[in-house]
mmCIF file as Biopython writes it, N, C-alpha, C and O atoms, coordinates in Angstrom:
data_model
#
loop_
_atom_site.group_PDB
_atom_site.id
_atom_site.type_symbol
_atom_site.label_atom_id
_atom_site.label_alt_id
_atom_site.label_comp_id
_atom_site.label_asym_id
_atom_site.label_entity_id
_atom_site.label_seq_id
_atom_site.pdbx_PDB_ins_code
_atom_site.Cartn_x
_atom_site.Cartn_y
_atom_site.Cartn_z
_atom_site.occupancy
_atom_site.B_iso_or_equiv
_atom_site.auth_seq_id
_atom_site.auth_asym_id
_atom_site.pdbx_PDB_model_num
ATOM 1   N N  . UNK A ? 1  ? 121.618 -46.615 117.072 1.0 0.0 1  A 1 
ATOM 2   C CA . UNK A ? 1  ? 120.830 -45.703 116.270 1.0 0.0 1  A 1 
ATOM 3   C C  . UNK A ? 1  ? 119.536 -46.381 115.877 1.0 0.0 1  A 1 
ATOM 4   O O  . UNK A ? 1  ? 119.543 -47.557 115.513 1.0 0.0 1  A 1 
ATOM 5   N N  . UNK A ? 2  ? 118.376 -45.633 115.946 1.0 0.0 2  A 1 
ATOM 6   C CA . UNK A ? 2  ? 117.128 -45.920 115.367 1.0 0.0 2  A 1 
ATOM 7   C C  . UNK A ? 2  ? 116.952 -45.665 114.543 1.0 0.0 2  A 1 
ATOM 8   O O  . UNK A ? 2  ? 117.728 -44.797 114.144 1.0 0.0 2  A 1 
ATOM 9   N N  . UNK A ? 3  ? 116.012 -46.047 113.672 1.0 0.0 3  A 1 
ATOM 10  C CA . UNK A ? 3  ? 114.918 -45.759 112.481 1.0 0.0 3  A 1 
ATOM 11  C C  . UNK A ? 3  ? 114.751 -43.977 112.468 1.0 0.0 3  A 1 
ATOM 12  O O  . UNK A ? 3  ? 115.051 -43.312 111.476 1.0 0.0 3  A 1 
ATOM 13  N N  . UNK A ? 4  ? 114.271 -43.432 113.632 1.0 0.0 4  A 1 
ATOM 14  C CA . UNK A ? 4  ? 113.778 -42.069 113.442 1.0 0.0 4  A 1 
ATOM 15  C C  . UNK A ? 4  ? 114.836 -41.188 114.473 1.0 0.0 4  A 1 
ATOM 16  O O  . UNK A ? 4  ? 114.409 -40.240 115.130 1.0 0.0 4  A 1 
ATOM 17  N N  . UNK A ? 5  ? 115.820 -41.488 114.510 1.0 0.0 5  A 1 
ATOM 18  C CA . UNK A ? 5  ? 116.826 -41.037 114.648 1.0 0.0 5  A 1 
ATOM 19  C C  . UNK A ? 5  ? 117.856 -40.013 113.471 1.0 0.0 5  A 1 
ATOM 20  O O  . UNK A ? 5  ? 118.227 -40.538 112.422 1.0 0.0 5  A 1 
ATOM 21  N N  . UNK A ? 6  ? 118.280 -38.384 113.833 1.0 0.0 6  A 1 
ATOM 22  C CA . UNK A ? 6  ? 118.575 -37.794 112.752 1.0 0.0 6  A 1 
ATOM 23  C C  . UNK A ? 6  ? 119.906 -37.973 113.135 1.0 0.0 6  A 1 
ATOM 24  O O  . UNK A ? 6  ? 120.353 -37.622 114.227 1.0 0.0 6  A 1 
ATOM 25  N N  . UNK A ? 7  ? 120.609 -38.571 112.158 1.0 0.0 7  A 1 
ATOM 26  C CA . UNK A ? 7  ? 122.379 -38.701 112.289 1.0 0.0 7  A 1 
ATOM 27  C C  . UNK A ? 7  ? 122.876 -37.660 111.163 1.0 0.0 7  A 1 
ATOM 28  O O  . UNK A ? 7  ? 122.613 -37.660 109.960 1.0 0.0 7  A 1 
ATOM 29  N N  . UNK A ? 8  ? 123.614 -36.839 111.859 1.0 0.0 8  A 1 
ATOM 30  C CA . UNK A ? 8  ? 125.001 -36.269 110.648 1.0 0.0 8  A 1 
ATOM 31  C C  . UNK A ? 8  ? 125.931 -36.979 110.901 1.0 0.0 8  A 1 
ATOM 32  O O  . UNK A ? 8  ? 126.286 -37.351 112.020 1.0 0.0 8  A 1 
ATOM 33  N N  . UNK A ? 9  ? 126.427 -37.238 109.830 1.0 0.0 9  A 1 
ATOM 34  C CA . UNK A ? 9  ? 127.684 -37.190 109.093 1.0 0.0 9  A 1 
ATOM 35  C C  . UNK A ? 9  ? 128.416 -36.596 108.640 1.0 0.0 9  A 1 
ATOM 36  O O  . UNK A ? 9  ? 128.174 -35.995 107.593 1.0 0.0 9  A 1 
ATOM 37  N N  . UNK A ? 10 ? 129.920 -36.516 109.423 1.0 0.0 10 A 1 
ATOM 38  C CA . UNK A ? 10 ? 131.073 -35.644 109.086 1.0 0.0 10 A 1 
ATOM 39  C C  . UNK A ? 10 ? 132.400 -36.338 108.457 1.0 0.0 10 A 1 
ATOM 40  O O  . UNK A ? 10 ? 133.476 -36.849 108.766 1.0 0.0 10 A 1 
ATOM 41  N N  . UNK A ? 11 ? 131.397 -35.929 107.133 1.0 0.0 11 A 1 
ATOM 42  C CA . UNK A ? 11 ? 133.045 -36.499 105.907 1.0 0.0 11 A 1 
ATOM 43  C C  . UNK A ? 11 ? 134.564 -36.545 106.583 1.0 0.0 11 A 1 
ATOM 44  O O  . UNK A ? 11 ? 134.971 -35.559 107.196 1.0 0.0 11 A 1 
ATOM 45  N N  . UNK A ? 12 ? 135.458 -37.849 106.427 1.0 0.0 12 A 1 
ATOM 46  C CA . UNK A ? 12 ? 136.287 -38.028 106.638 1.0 0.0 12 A 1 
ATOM 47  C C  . UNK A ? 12 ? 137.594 -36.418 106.176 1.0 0.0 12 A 1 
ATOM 48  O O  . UNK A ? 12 ? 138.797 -36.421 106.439 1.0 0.0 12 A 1 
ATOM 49  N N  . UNK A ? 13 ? 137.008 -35.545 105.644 1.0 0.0 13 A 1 
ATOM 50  C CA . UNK A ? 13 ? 138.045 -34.939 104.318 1.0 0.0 13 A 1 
ATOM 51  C C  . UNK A ? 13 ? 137.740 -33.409 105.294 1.0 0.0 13 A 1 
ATOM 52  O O  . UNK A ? 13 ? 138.563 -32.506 105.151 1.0 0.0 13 A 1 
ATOM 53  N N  . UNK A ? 14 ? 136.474 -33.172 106.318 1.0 0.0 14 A 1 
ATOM 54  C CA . UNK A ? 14 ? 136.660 -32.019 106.482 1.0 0.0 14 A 1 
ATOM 55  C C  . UNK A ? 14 ? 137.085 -32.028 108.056 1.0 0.0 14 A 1 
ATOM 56  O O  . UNK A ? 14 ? 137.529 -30.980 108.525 1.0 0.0 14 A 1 
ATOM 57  N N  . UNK A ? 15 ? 136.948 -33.315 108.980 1.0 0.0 15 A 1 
ATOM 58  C CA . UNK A ? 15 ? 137.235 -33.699 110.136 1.0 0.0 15 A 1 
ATOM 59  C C  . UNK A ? 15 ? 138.615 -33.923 110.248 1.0 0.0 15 A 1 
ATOM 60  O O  . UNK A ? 15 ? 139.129 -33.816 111.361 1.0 0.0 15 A 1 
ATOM 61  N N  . UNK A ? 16 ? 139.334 -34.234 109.216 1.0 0.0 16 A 1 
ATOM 62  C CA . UNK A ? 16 ? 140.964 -34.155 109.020 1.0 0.0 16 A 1 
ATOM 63  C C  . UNK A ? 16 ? 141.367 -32.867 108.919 1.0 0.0 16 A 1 
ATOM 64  O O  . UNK A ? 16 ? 142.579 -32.650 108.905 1.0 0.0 16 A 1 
ATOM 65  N N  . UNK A ? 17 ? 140.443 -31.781 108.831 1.0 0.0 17 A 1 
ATOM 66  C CA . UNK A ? 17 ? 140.726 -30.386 108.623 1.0 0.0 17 A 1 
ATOM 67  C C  . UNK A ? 17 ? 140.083 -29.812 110.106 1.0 0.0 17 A 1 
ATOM 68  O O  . UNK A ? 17 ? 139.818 -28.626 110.302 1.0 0.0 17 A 1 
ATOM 69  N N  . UNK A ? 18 ? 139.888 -30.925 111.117 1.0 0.0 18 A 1 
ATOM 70  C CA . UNK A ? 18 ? 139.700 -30.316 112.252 1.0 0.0 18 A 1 
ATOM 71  C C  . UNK A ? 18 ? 138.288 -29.270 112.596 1.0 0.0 18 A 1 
ATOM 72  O O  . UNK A ? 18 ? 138.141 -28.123 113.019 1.0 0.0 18 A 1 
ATOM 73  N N  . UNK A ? 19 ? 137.572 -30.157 112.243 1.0 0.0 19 A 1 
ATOM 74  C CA . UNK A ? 19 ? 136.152 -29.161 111.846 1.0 0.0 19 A 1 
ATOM 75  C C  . UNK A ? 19 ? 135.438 -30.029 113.161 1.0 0.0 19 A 1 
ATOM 76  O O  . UNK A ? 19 ? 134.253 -29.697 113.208 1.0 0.0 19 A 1 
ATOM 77  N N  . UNK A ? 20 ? 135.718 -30.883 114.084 1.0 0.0 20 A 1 
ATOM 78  C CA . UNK A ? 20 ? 135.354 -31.575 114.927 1.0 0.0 20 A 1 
ATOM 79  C C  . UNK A ? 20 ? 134.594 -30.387 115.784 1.0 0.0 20 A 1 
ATOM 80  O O  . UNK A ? 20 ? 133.377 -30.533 115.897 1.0 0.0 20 A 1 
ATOM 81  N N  . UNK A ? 21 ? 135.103 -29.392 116.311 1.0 0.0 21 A 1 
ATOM 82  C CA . UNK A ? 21 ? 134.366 -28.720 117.422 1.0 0.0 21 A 1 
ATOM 83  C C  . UNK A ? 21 ? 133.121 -28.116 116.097 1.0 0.0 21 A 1 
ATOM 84  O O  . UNK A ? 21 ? 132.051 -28.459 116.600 1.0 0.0 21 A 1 
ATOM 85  N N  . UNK A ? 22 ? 132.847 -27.553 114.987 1.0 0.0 22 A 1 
ATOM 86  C CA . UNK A ? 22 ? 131.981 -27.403 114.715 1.0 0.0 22 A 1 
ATOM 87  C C  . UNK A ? 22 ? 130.867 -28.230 114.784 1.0 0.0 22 A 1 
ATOM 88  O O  . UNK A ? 22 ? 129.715 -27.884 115.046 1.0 0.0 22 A 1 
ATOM 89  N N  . UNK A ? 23 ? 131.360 -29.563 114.483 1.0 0.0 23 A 1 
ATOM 90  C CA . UNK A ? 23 ? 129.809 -30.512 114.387 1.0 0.0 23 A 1 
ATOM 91  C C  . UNK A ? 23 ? 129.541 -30.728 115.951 1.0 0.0 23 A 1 
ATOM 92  O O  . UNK A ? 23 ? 128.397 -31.130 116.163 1.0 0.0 23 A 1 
ATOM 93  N N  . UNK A ? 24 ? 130.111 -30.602 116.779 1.0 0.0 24 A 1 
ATOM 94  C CA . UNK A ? 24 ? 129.572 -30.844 117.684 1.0 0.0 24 A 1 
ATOM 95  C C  . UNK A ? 24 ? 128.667 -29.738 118.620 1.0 0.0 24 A 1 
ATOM 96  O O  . UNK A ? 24 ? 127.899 -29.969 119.554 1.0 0.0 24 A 1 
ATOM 97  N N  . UNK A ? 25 ? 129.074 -28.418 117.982 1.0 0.0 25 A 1 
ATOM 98  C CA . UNK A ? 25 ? 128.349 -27.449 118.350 1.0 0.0 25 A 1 
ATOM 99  C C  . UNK A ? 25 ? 126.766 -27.554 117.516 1.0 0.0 25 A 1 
ATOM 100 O O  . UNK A ? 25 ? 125.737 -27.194 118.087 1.0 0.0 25 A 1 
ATOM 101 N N  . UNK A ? 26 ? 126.772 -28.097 116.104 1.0 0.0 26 A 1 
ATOM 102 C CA . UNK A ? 26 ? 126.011 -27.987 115.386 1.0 0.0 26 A 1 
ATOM 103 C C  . UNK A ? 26 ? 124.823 -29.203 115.525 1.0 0.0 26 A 1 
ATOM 104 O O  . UNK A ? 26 ? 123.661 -28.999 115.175 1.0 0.0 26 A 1 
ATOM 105 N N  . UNK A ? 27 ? 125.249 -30.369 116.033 1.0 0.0 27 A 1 
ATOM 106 C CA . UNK A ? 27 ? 123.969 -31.565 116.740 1.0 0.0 27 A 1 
ATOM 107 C C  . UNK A ? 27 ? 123.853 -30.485 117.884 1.0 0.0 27 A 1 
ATOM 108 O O  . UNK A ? 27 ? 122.736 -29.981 118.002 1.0 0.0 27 A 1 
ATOM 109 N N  . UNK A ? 28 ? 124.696 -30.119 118.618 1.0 0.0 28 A 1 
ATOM 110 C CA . UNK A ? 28 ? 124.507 -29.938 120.119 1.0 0.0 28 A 1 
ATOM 111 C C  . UNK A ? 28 ? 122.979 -28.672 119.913 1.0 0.0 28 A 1 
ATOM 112 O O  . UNK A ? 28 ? 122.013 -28.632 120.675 1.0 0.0 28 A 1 
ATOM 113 N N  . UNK A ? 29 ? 123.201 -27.755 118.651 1.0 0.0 29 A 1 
ATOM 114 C CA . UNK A ? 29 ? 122.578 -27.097 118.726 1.0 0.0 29 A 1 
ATOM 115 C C  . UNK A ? 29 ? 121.149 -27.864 118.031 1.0 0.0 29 A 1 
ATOM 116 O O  . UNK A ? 29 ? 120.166 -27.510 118.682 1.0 0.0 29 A 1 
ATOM 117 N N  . UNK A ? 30 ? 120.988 -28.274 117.539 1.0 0.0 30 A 1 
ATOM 118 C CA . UNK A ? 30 ? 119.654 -29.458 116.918 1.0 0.0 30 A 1 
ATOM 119 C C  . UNK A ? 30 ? 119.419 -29.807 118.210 1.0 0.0 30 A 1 
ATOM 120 O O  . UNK A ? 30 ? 118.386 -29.259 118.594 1.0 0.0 30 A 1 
ATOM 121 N N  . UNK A ? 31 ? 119.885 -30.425 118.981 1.0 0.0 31 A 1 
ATOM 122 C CA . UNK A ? 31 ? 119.607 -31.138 120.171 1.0 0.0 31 A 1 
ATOM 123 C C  . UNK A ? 31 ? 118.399 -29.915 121.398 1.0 0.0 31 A 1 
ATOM 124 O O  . UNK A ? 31 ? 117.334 -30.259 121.910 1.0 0.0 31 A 1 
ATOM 125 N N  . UNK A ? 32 ? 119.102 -28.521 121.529 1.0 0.0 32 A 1 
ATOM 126 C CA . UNK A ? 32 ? 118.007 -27.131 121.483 1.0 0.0 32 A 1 
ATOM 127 C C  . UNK A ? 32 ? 117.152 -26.907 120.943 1.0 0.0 32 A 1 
ATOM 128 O O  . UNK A ? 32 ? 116.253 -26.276 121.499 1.0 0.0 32 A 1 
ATOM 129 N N  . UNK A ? 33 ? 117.047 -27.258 119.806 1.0 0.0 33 A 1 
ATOM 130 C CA . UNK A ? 33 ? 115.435 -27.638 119.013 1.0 0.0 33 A 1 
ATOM 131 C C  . UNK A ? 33 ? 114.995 -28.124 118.708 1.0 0.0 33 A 1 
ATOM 132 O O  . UNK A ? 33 ? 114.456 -28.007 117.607 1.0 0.0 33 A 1 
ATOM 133 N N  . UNK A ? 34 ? 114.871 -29.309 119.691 1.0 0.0 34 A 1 
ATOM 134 C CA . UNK A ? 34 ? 114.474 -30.365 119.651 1.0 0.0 34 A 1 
ATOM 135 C C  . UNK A ? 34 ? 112.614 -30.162 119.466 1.0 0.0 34 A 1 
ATOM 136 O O  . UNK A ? 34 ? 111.735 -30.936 119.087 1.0 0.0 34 A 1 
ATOM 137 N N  . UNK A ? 35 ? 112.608 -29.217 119.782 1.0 0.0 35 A 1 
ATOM 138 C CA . UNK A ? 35 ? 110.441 -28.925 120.058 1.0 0.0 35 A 1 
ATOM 139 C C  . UNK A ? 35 ? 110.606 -28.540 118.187 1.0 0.0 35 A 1 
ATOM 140 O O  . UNK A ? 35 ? 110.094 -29.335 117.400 1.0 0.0 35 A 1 
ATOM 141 N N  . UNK A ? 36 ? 111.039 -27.807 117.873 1.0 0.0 36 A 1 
ATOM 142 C CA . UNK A ? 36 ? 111.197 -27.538 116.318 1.0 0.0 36 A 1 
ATOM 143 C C  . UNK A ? 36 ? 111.047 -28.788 115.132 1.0 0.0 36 A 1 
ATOM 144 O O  . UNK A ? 36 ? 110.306 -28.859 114.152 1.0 0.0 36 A 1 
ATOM 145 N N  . UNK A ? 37 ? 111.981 -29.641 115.615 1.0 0.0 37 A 1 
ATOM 146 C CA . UNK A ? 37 ? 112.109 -30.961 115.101 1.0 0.0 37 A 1 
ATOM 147 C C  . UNK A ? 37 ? 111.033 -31.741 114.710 1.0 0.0 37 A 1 
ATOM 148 O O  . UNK A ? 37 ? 110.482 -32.068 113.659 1.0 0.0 37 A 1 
ATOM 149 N N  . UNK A ? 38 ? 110.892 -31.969 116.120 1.0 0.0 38 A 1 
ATOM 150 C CA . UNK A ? 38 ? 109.179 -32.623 116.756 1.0 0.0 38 A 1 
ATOM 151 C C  . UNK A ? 38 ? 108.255 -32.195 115.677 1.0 0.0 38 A 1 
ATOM 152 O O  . UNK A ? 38 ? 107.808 -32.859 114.741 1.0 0.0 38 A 1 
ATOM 153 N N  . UNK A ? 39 ? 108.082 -31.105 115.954 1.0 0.0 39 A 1 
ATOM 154 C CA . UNK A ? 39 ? 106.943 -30.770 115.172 1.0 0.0 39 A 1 
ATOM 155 C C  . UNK A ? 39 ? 107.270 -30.207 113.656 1.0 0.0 39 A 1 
ATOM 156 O O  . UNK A ? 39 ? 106.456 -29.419 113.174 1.0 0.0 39 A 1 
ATOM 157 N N  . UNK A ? 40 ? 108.330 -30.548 112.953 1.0 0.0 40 A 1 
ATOM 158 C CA . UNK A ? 40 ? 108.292 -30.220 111.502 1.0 0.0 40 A 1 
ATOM 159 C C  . UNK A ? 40 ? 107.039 -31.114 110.690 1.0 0.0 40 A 1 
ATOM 160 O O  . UNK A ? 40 ? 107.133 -32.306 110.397 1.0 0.0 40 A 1 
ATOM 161 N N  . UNK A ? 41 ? 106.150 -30.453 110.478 1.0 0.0 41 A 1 
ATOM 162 C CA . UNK A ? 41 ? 105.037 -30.478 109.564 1.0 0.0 41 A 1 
ATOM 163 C C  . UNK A ? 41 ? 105.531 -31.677 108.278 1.0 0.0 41 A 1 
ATOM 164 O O  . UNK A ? 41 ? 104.889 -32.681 107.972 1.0 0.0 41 A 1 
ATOM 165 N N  . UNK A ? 42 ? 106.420 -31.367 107.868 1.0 0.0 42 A 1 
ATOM 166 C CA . UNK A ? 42 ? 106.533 -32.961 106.767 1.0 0.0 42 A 1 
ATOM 167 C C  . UNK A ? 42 ? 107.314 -33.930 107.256 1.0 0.0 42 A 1 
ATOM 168 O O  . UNK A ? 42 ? 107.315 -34.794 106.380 1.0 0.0 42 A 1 
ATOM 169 N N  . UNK A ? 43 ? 108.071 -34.335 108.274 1.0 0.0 43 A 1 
ATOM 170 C CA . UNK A ? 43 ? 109.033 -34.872 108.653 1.0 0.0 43 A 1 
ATOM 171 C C  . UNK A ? 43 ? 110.392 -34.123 107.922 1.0 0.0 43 A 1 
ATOM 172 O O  . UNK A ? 43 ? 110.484 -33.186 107.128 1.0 0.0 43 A 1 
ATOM 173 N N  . UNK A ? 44 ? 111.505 -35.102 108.659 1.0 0.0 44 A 1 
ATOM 174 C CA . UNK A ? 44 ? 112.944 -34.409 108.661 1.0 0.0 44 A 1 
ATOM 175 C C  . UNK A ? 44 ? 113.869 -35.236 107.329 1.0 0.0 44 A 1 
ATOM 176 O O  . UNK A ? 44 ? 113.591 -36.435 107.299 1.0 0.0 44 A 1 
ATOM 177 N N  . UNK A ? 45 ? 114.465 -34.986 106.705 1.0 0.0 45 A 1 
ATOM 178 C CA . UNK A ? 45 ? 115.282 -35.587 105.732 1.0 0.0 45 A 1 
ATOM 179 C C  . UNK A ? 45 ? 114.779 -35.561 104.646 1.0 0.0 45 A 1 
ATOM 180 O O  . UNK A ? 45 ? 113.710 -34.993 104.424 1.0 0.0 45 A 1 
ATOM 181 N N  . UNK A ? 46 ? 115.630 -36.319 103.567 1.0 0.0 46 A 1 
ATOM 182 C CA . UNK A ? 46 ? 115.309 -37.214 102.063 1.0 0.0 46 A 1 
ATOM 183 C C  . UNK A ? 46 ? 113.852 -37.846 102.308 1.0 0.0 46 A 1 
ATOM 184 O O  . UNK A ? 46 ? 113.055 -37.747 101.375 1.0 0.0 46 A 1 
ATOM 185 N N  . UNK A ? 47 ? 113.498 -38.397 103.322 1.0 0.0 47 A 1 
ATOM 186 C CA . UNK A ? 47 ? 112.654 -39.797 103.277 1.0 0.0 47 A 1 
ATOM 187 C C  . UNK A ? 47 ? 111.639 -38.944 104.389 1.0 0.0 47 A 1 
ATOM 188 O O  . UNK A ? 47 ? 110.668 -39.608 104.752 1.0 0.0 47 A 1 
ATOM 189 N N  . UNK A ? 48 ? 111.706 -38.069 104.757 1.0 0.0 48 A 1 
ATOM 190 C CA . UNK A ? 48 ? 110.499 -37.273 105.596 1.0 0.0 48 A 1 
ATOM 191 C C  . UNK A ? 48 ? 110.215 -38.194 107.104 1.0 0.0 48 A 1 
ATOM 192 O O  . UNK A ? 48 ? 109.183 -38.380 107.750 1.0 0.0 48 A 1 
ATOM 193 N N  . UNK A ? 49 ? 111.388 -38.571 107.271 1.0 0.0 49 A 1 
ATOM 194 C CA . UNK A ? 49 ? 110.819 -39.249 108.588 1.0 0.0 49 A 1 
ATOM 195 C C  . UNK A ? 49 ? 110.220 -38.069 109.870 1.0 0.0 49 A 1 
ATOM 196 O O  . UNK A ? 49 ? 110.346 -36.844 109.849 1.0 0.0 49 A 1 
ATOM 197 N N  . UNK A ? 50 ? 109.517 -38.971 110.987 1.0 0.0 50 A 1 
ATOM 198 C CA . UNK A ? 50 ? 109.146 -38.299 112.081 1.0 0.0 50 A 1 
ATOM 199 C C  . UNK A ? 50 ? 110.027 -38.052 112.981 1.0 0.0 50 A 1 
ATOM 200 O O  . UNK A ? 50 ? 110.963 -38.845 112.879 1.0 0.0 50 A 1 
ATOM 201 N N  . UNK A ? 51 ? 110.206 -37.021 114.148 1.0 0.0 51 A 1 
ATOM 202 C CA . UNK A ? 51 ? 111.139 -37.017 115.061 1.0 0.0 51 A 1 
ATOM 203 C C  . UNK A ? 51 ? 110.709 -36.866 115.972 1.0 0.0 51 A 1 
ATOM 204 O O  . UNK A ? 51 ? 110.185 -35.762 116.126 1.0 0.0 51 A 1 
ATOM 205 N N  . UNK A ? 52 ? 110.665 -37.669 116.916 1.0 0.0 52 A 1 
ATOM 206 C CA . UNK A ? 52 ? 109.650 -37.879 118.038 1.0 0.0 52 A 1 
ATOM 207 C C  . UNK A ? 52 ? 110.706 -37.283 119.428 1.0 0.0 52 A 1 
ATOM 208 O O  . UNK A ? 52 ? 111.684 -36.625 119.074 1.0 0.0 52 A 1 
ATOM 209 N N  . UNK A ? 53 ? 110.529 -37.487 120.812 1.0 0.0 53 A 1 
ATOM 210 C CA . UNK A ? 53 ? 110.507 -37.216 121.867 1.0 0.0 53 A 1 
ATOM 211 C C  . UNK A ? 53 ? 111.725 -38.465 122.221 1.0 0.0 53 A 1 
ATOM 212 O O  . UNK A ? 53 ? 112.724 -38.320 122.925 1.0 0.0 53 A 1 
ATOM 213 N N  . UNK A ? 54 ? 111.377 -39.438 121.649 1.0 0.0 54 A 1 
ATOM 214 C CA . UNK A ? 54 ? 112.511 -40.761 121.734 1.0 0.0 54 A 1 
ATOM 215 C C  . UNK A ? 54 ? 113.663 -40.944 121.157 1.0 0.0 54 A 1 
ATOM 216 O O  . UNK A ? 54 ? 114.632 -41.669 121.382 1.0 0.0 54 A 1 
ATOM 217 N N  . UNK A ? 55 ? 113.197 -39.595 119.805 1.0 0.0 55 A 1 
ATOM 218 C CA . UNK A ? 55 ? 114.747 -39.886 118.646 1.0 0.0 55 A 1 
ATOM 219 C C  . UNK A ? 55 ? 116.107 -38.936 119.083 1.0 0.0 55 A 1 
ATOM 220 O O  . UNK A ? 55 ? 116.119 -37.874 119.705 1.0 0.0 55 A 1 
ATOM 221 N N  . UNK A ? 56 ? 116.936 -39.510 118.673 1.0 0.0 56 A 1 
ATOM 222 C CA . UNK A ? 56 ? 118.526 -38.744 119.043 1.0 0.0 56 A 1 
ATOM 223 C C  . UNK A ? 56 ? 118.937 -38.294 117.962 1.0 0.0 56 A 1 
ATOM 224 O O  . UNK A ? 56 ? 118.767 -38.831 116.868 1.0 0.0 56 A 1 
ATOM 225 N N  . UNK A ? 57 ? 119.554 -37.195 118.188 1.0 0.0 57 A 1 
ATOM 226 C CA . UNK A ? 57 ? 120.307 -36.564 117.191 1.0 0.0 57 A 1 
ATOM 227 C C  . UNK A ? 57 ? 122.225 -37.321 117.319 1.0 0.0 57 A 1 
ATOM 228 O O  . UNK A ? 57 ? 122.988 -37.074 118.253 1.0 0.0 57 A 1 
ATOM 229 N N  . UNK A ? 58 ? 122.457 -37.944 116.477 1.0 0.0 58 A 1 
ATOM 230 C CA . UNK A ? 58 ? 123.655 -38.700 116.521 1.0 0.0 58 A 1 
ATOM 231 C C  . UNK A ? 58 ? 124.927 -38.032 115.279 1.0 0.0 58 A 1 
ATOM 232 O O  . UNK A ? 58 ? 124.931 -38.112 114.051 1.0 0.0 58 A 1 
ATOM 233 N N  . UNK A ? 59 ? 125.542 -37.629 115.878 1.0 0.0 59 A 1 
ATOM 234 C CA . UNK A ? 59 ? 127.251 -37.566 115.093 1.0 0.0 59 A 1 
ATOM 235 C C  . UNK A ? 59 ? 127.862 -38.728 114.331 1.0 0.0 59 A 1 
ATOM 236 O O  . UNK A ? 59 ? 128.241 -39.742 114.917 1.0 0.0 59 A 1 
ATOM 237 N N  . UNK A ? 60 ? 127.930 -38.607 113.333 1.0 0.0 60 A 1 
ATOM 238 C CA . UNK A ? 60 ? 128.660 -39.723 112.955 1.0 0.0 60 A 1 
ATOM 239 C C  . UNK A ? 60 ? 130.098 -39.574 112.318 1.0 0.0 60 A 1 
ATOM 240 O O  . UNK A ? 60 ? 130.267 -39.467 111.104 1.0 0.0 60 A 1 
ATOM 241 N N  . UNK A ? 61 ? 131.373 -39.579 113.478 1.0 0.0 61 A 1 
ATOM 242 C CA . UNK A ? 61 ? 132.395 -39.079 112.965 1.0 0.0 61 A 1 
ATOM 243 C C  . UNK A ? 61 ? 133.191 -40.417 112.348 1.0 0.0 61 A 1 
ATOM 244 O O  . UNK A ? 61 ? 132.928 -41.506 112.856 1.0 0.0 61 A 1 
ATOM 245 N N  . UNK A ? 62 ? 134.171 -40.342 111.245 1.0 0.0 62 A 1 
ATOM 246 C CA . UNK A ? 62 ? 134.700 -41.402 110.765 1.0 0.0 62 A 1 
ATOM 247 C C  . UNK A ? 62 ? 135.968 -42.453 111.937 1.0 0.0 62 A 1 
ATOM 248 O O  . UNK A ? 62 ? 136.954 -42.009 112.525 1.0 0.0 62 A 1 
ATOM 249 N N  . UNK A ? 63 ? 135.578 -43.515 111.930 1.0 0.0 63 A 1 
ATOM 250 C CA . UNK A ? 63 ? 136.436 -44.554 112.322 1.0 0.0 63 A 1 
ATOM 251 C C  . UNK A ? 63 ? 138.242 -44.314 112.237 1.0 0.0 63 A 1 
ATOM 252 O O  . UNK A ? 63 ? 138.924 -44.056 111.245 1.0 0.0 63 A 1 
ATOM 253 N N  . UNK A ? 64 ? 138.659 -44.510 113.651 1.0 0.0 64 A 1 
ATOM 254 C CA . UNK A ? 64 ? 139.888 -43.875 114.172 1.0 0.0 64 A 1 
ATOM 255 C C  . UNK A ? 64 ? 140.325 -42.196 114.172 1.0 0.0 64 A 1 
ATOM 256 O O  . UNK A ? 64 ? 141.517 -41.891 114.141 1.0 0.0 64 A 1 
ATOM 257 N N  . UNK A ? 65 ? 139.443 -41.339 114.204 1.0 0.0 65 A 1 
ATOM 258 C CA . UNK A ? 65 ? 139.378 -39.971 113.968 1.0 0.0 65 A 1 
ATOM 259 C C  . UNK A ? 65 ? 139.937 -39.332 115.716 1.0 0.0 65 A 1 
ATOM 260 O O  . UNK A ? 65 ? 140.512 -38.273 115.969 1.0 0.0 65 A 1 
ATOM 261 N N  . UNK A ? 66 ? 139.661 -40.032 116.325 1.0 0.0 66 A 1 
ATOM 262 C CA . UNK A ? 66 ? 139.634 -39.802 117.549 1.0 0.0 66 A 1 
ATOM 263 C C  . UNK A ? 66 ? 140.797 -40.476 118.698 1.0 0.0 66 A 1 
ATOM 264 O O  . UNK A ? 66 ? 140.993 -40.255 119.893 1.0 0.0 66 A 1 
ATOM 265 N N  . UNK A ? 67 ? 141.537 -41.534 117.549 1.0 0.0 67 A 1 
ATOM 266 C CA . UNK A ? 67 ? 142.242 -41.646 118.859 1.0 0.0 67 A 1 
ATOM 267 C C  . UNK A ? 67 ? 143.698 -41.227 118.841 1.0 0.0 67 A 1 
ATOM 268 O O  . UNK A ? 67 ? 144.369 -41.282 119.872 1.0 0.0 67 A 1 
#
C-alpha cells in the first residue's frame, strides 16, 4: 500500500456476519470510478489526499478471515 492509495476497511464484527461479497463489490465498484476519483476537486478522505492514475483502491479484510 501507498501513501495515495484509498484502503477500506472491513471491521472484524461485520465480516464475521459475512458481509465479504459486499465489500468486494463495493472497492470493485470505486475501482469503475476510478476517472471520478482522479479528479475529486479536494482530494479523497479525512486528510484530502490525491488519487492519481498509480493509486489502488485496497480491501483491508481482518487477519485469518479467510482461511
Amino acid at each position: 500500500m501507498g501513501a495515495d492509495d484509498l484502503v477500506v476497511a472491513m471491521p472484524a464484527r461485520i465480516a464475521i456476519n459475512k458481509a465479504i461479497e459486499l465489500a468486494i463489490e463495493f472497492v470493485a465498484g470505486l475501482n469503475r470510478e476510478r476517472t471520478a476519483l482522479e479528479s475529486a476537486p479536494e482530494g479523497l478522505g479525512l486528510n484530502r489526499r490525491r488519487f492519481s492514475a498509480n493509486s489502488s483502491v485496497v480491501l483491508l479484510l481482518p487477519p485469518g478471515l479467510l482461511t
